[in-house]
Structure formats: structure tokens, C-alpha cells
N, C-alpha and C positions, 0 to 999 in steps of 0.2 A: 383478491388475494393480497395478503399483507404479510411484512418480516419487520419485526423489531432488528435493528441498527443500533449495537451499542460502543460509542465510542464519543468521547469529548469534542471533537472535529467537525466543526459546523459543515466546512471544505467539503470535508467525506461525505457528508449526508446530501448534502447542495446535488453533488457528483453522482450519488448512486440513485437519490429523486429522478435526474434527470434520465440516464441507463435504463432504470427500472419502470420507467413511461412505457416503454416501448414493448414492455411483458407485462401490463397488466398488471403491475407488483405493487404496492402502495407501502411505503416504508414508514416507520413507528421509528423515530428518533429517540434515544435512552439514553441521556451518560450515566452510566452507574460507573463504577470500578470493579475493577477483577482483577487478580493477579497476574502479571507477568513472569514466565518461571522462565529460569535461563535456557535457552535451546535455539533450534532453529524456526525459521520462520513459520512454518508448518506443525512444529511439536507448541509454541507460543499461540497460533489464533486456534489448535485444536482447545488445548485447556481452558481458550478464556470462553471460547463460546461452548465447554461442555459445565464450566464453573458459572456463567450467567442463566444457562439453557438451566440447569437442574434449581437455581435460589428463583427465578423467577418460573420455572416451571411454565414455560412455552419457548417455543423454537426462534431462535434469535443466528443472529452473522455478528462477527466479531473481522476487523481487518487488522493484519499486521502488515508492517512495508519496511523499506529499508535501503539503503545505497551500498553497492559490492563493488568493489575496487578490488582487480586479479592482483594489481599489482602487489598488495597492501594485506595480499591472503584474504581478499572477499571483505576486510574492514570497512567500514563499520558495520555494516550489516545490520544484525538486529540490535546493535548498541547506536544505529544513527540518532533516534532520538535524543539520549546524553550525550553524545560525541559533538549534536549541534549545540546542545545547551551549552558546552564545557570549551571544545576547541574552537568551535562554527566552523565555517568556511573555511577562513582565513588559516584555521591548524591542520585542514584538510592540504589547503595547496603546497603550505610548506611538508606537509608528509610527505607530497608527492615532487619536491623538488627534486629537480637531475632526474625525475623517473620517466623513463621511455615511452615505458607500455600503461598508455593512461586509458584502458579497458576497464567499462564498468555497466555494470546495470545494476536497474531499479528494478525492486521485486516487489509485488503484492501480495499477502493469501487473504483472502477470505476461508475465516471459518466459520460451519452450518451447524447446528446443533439440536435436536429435538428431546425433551425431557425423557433419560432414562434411556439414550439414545448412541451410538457410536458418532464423532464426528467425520463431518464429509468437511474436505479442503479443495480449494480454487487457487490454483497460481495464474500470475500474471505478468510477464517481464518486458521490459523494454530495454535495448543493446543501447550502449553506447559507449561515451567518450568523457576525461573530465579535459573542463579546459585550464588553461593555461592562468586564468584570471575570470574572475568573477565576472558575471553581464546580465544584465536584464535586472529587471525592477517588477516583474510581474511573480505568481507560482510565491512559494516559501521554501524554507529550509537550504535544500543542496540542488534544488532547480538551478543558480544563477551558476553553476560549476557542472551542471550535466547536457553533453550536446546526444542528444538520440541519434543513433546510427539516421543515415539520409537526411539529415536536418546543416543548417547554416548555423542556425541560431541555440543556443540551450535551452532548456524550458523554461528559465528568468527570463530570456525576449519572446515566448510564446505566449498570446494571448490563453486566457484560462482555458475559453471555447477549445481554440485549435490543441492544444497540449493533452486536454479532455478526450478527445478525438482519437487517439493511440495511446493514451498514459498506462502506466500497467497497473493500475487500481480500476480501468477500465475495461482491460483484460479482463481481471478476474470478477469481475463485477457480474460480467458478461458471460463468463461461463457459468459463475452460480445462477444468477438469472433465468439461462435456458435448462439447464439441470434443473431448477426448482420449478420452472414452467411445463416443462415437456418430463423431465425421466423421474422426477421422487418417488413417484408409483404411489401415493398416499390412497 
């Protein structure tokens, strides 16, 4: 059983290779481009994986993610990408200066798609926390500012393995996995 994986993100593919051992899933790595249209995370990997699913005419996963901060009305959300390019980190913690309630999570979807097809989506979240100051040297992006609910450390001090382990790309990875294994009904 094989899914084309299209997405720029070596990371990603590393991540769902190793996930998708475990179903029997052998993943086709693509970076092509697809548009990004403004919306939520779920309205964003629908489109890209029904806009890749119909130009390449087979069934492919497309993943969007993002970091939501309550405090910050869910910010950045699906703007994390440019938000790291433009503020990074650093324009994150002073957002959040004097802010109390530093409640956030990390979202994944996977979106599924088959030519001429309605898309199926996968969420995947992990709780937590931002901190106070940047930490850890491992992970990328908004890892070295996000501590996961039950953790000491943020996923900047998690090694890839252990953060892999619970990450919410792992989530979602993992419920399209068993959905494409066991329920597609093909």
C-alpha cells in the first residue's frame, strides 16, 4: 500500500516514513506546490490535497499545522508559518508579554484526497504551554517556546525521537494511517 506525501518538509516525511512502518503504508515523497487559501486548518489541507489529488490524478495527504495561542485569539495559527519567517520567536514572546494565560496548542490535519473525490481530514493536537523564554536547540520553528502539557522540557529540549512520540503530526498521521488501513472501504 503506498500514499504520495506532498509537501516541501523533509521533517514531515522522515516522521510519517517512520508512523506509516507500522500500517504497511510505503509513502511517495512530492514536493510540488498547491495553493494555500485563507482559512482554517481543515478548509487549507482540504483544498490542497483535492487541488494536488485532481493535477496529479492519484490519491495523495497533504499536512497543514500551526501553533494557537488562547491568549492571542488562537494566533498564529495557520499564519505560523510567516509569523516565524517575519516575527520568529522572539516577536512571539514579546506578544505574550505581561500575558498570564500562556495556553496553547499545536494542531496538525492531514488532508486525504482521491481523484474526483470529496476530501477526508485528520486532526491531531497536543496541549500545552508557551514559555517564558526560549530553550532547547533541537525540533524547529516555535518547538524552543512550546512546553506540552506533562512535560519539564519544550520540544526545543526534546530529542526528535521522544517529541515524535506524542507530536500532533503524529496524531494525525496515525489516525489517517488506521483509517486508510482498516476503514477506506476501497
Amino acid at each position: 500500500m503506498k500514499i504520495n506525501f506532498i509537501t516541501g518538509n523533509k521533517h514531515k516525511v522522515k516522521e510519517a516514513k517512520h508512523i506509516f512502518e507500522n500500517f504497511g503504508i510505503e509513502v511517495q515523497h512530492l514536493n510540488i506546490g498547491y495553493p494555500e487559501i485563507q482559512g482554517e486548518l481543515i478548509e487549507v489541507a482540504s483544498f490542497g490535497a483535492v487541488n494536488v489529488s485532481s493535477r496529479l490524478n492519484e490519491p495523495v495527504i497533504v499536512e497543514d499545522a500551526g501553533l494557537f495561542i488562547k491568549a492571542l485569539n488562537w494566533f498564529p495559527g495557520v499564519y505560523s508559518s510567516y509569523v516565524q519567517e517575519t516575527i520568529g520567536n522572539k516577536g512571539i514572546l514579546k506578544l505574550m508579554n505581561n500575558v498570564n494565560d500562556r495556553y496553547a496548542e499545536f494542531r496538525s490535519v492531514i488532508g486525504f484526497c482521491k481523484p474526483n473525490s470529496e476530501p477526508v481530514t485528520f486532526l491531531g493536537t497536543v496541549r500545552g504551554h508557551i514559555s517564558f523564554k526560549e530553550k532547547g536547540d533541537f525540533g524547529f520553528a516555535f518547538d524552543p517556546l512550546f512546553y506540552p502539557e506533562g512535560y519539564k522540557k519544550t520540544f526545543g529540549e526534546l530529542k526528535t525521537e521522544e517529541k515524535n512520540k506524542f507530536s500532533h503530526r503524529r496524531k494525525a498521521l496515525e489516525k489517517f494511517a488506521m483509517w486508510y488501513k482498516y476503514y477506506r472501504g476501497d
